[in-house]
C-alpha positions in Angstrom: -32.7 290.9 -71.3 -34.7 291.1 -68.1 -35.6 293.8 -66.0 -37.7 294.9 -63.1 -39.7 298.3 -62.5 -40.4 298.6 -59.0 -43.9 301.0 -58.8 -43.2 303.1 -56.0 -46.0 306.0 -56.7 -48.3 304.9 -54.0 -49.1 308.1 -51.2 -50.7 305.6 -48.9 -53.9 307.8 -47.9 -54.9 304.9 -44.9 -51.6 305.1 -43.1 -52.0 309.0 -42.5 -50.4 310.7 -40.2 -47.3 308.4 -40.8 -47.8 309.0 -44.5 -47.3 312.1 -45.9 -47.9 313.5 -49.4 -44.4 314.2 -49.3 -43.6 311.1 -47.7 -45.5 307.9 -48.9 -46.0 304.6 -46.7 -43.2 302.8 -49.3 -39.9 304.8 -47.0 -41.6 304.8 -43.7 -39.6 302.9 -41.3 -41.9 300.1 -39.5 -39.5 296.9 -40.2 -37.6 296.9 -38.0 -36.2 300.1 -39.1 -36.4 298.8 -43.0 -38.7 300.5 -45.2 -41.1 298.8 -47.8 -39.2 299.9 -50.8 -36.0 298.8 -49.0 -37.4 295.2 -48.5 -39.1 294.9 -52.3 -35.5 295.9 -53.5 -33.6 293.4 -51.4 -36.2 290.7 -52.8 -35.1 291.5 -56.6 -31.4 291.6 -56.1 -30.7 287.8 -56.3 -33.1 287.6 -59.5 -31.4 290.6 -61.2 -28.5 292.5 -62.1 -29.0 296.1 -60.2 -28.5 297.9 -63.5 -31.7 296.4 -64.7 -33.8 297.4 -61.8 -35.8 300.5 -62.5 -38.2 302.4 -60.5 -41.2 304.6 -61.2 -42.2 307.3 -58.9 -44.2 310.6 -58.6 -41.7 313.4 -59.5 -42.0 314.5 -55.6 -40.9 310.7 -54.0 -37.5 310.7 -56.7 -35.4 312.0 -54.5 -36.8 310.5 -51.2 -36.5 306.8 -53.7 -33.2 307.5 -54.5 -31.9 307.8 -50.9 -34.1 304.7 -49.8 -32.2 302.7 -52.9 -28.6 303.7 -52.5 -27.4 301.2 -54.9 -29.5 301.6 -58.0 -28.0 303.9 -60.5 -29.4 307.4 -60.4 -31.0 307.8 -63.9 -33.0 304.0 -62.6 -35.3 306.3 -61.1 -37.8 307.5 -63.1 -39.8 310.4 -62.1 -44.0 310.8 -63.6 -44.7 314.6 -63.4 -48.5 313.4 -62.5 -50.2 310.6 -61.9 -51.6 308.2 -64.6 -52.6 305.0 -62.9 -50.7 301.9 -63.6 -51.7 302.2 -67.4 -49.7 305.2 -67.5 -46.2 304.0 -65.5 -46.6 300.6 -67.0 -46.8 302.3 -70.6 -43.7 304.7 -69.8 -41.2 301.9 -68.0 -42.1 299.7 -71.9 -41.8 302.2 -73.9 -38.0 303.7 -72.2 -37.0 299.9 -72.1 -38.3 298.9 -75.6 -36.2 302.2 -76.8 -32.8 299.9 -75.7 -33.5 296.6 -76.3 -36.3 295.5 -78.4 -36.2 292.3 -76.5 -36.7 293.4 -73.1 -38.9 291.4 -70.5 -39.7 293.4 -67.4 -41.4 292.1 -64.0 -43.7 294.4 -62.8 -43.6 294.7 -58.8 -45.2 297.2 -56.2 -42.9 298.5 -53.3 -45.7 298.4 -50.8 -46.2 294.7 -50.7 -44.4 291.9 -48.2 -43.9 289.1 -49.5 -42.8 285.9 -47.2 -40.4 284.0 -48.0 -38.8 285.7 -51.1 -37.7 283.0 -52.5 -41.7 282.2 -53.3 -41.4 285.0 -55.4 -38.1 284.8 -57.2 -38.8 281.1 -58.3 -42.1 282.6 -60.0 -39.9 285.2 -61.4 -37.5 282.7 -62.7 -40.5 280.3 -64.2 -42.6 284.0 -65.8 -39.3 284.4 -67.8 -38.8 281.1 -68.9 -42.6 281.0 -70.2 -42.1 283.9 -71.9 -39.2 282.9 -74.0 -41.0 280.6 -75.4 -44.2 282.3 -75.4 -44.1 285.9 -76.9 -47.1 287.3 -76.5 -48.1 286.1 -73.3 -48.6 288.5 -70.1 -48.3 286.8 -66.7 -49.7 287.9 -63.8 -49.3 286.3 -60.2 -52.2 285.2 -58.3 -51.7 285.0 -54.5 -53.2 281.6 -52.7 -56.1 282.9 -50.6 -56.3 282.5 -46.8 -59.3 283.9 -46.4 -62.5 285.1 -48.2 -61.3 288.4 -48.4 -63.4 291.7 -49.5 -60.9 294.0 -50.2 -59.0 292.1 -52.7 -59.6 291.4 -56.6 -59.8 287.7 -57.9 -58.4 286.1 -60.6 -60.1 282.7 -61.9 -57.3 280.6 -63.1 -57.6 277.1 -65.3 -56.2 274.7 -67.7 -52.6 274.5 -66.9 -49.7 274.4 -69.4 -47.0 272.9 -69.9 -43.6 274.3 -69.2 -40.9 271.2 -68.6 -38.3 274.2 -67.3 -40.9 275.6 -64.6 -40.9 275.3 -60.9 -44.3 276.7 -61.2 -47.9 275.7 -63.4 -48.5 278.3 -65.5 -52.7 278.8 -65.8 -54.9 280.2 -67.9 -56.9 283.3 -66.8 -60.3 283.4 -67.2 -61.8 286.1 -65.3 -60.5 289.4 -63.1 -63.4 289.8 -60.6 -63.5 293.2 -58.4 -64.1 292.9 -54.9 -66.5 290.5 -53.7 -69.2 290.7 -50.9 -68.8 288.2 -48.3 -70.7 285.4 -49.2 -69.1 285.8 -53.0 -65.7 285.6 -51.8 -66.0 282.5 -49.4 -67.5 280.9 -52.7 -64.3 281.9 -54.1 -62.2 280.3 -51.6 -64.1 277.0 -51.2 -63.9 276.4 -55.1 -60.1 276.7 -55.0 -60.1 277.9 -58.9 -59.5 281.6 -57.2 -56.4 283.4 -56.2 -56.3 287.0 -55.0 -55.0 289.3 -57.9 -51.3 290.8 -56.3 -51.1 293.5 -59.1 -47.9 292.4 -60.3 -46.7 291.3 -64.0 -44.4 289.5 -66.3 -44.4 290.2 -69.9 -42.1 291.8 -73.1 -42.1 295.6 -73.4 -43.0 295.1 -76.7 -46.5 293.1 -75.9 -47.6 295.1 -73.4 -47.3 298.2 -75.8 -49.0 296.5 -78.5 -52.4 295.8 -76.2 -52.0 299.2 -75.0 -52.4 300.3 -78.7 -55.1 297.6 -79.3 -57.2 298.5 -76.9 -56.3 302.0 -75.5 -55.2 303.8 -79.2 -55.1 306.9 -77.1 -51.8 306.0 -75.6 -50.1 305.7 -78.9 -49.1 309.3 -79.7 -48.1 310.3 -76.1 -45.3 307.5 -75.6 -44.5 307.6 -79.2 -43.6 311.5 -78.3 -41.8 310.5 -75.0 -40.3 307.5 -76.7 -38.4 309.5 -79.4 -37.6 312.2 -76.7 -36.2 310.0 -73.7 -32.3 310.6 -73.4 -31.9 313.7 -75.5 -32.2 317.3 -74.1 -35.7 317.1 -74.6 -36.5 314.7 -72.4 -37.9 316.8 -69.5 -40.1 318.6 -71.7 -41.5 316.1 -73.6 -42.1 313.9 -70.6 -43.8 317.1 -68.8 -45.9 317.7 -71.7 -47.2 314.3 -72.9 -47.3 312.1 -70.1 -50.0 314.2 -68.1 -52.2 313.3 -72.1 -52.1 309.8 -70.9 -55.7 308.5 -69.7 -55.5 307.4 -66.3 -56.6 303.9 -65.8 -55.4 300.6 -64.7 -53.8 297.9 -66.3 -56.2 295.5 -65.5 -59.5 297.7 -66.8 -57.0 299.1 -69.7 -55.5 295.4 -70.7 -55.7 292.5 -69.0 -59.6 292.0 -68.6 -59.5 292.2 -72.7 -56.5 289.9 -73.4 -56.7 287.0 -74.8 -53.0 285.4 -73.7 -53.3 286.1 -70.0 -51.6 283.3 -68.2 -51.3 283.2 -64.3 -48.5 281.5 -61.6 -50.1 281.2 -58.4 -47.9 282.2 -55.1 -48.5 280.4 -51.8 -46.8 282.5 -49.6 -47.3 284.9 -47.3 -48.8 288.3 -48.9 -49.7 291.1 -47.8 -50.7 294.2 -49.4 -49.7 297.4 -46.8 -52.5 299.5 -46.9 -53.8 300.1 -43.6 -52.9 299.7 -39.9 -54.6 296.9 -39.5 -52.2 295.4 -41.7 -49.7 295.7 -39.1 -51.2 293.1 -36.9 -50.4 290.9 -39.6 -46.5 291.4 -39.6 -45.7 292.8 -36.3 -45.8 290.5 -33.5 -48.2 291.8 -30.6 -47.7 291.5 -27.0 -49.6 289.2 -24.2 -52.5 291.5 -24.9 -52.7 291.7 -28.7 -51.8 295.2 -28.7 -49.5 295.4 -31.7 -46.8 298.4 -30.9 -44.5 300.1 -33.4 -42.7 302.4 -30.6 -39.4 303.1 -28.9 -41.0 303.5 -25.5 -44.7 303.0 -24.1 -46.6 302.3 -21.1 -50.1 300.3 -21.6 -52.4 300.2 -18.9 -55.2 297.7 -19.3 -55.1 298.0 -23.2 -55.5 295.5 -25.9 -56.1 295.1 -29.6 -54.6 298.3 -29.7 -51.8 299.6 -32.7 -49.8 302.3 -31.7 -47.1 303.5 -34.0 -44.6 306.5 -34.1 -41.3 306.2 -35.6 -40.4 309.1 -32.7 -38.0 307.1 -30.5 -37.8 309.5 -28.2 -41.7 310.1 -27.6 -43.3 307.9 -25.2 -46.6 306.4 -25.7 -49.1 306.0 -22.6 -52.3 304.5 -22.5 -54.8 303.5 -19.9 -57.6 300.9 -20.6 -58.2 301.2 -24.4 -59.7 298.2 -26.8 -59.5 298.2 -30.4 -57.9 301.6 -30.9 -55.4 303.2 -33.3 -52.8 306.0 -32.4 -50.7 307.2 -35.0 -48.0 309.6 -34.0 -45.9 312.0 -35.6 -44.3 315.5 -34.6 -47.4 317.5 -35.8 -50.1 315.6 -36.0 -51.4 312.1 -33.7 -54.1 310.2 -35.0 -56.3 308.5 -32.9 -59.9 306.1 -34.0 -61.5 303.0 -33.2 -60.1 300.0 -35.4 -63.7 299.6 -37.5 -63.1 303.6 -38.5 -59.8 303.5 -40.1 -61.7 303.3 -44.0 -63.1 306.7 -43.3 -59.7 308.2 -43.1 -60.0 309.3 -47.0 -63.4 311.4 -45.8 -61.0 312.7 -43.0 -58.4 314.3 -44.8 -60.7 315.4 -47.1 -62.2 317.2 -44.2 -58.6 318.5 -43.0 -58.2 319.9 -46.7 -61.5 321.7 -46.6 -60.7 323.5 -43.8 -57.3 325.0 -44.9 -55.0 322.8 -43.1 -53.0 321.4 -46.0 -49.6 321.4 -44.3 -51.0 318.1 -42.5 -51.2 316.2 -45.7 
């Protein structure tokens, strides 16, 4: 059967103040009053049954996931007491569905992506799981058609398609992950047309994902054996709080998919976008006559553009008088406010906030 594991774990560290450590950047309202999560749920529903959506979460987000996702079953939900990098949720969601049914395919997905139209997506979802049934031990990943030479983003160099008759979609071979390029590397990317960005999202059996992880991370083979033969019996809990934290903390891609040798790629050409910043924003949210992009239920702008201002306060008005290429961020206790070009040091920020005792702001 198939299933999807939404990875909703994310704090989202360059959207601060909006995100919180107890409130991530995946249920904060900027859609249109529509979280992230809300929207990545709404784009699996016509692809699968709601009983065999699942989503993974840092033991603090369960509950907040839980009231974002009204409709998926409560026990769906599954809480990681720390967190282990996509090696570790990826080898937990496996090994719980493997448990049930030996045949299970799961879809990989992050809740703090857009992805425009949907039905980009679902079609590449639909062809994943037909190239798996007749390919075992493959493990699909979706590459995401460049616009741009970007530097933020990974690359995936795909070739020699295959054949699937039942496919919307070519299926590729992958033959390199590359990390984040400088500029001149990335618009050599672009121009050669063999690159896509790399989306961080996967198609494969529960069973062939566990058995690279064993081939080339051994480590991980006690842990989720121990969780595995605990999961649904009273010692769930404790099991789960005592192994999972044993799990090396690494991505899939360094952990897996750089050393695979079936690693096949469907290319999306849709509109992506991977919400990690505020400049991100200016990418979804339509700006006014001055390109200020504005997330607010009241503001004033005097002489301002290629501002973003954001509060999800509806009731707090926003004023600003001749500003260019600035960020405000509001919330009830604290307001943000930087030049475009500075939002990357926001890590080095809070970091700063931390050091000097003011931990309730995180």
């Amino acid at each position: 059967m198939n299933y999807a594991v939404i990875m909703a774990g994310g704090t989202g560290k360059r959207l601060w103040p909006l995100s919180r450590q107890k409130r991530p950047k995946q249920v904060l309202k900027l859609l249109d009053g529509q979280t992230l999560l809300g929207r990545c749920f709404e784009r699996l529903v016509p692809v699968f049954d709601v009983r065999n959506i699942l989503a993974l979460t840092n033991a603090g987000y369960a509950n907040l996931v839980r009231e974002n996702l009204p409709d998926l079953p409560f026990n769906n939900v599954i809480a990681e007491p720390v967190v282990r990098d996509t090696t570790g949720a990826i080898g937990l969601a496996a090994t719980v569905l493997a448990k049930y049914d030996p045949d299970a395919v799961m879809a990989l997905l992050t809740a703090d992506q857009l992805i425009e139209p949907p039905q980009v997506l679902q079609q590449a979802l639909t062809d994943a799981f037909t190239f798996i049934s007749g390919n075992p031990d493959a493990l699909i990943t979706f590459g995401i058609k460049p616009t741009f030479p970007s530097t933020q983003l990974g690359y995936i160099r795909c070739a020699d398609p295959h054949s699937c008759p039942k496919c919307c979609n070519t299926v590729y071979s992958v033959k390199a992950f590359r990390e984040k390029p400088d500029q001149q590397t990335a618009r050599q990317y672009v121009e050669s047309g063999a690159y896509s960005w790399n989306s961080g999202m996967f198609v494969w059996r529960a069973k062939t994902i566990l058995a690279n992880l064993q081939r080339f991370l051994p480590e991980v083979i006690e842990p989720l054996r121990r969780i595995g033969a605990a999961w649904d019996t009273p010692g769930q809990d404790k099991t789960l709080q005592e192994w999972f934290p044993k799990l090396p903390k690494i991505s899939i891609d360094y952990a897996v998919m750089e050393k695979a040798n079936e690693v096949h790629a469907i290319q999306l050409d849709c509109q992506w976008l991977d919400m990690g910043s505020f400049a991100a924003l200016a990418d979804i949210i339509k700006s006014d006559e001055n390109n200020n992009v504005v997330v607010a239920g009241a503001s004033e702008l005097l002489d301002c553009r290629n501002d973003i201002i954001v509060t999800e306060d509806k009731g707090h008005l926003i004023a600003a008088i001749g500003l260019e290429d600035i960020v405000i961020a509001h919330t009830p206790d604290a307001t943000l406010v930087c030049h475009v070009s500075q939002t990357e040091r926001l890590k080095t920020l809070l970091e700063r906030i931390e050091q000097h005792g003011r931990t309730k702001y995180l």
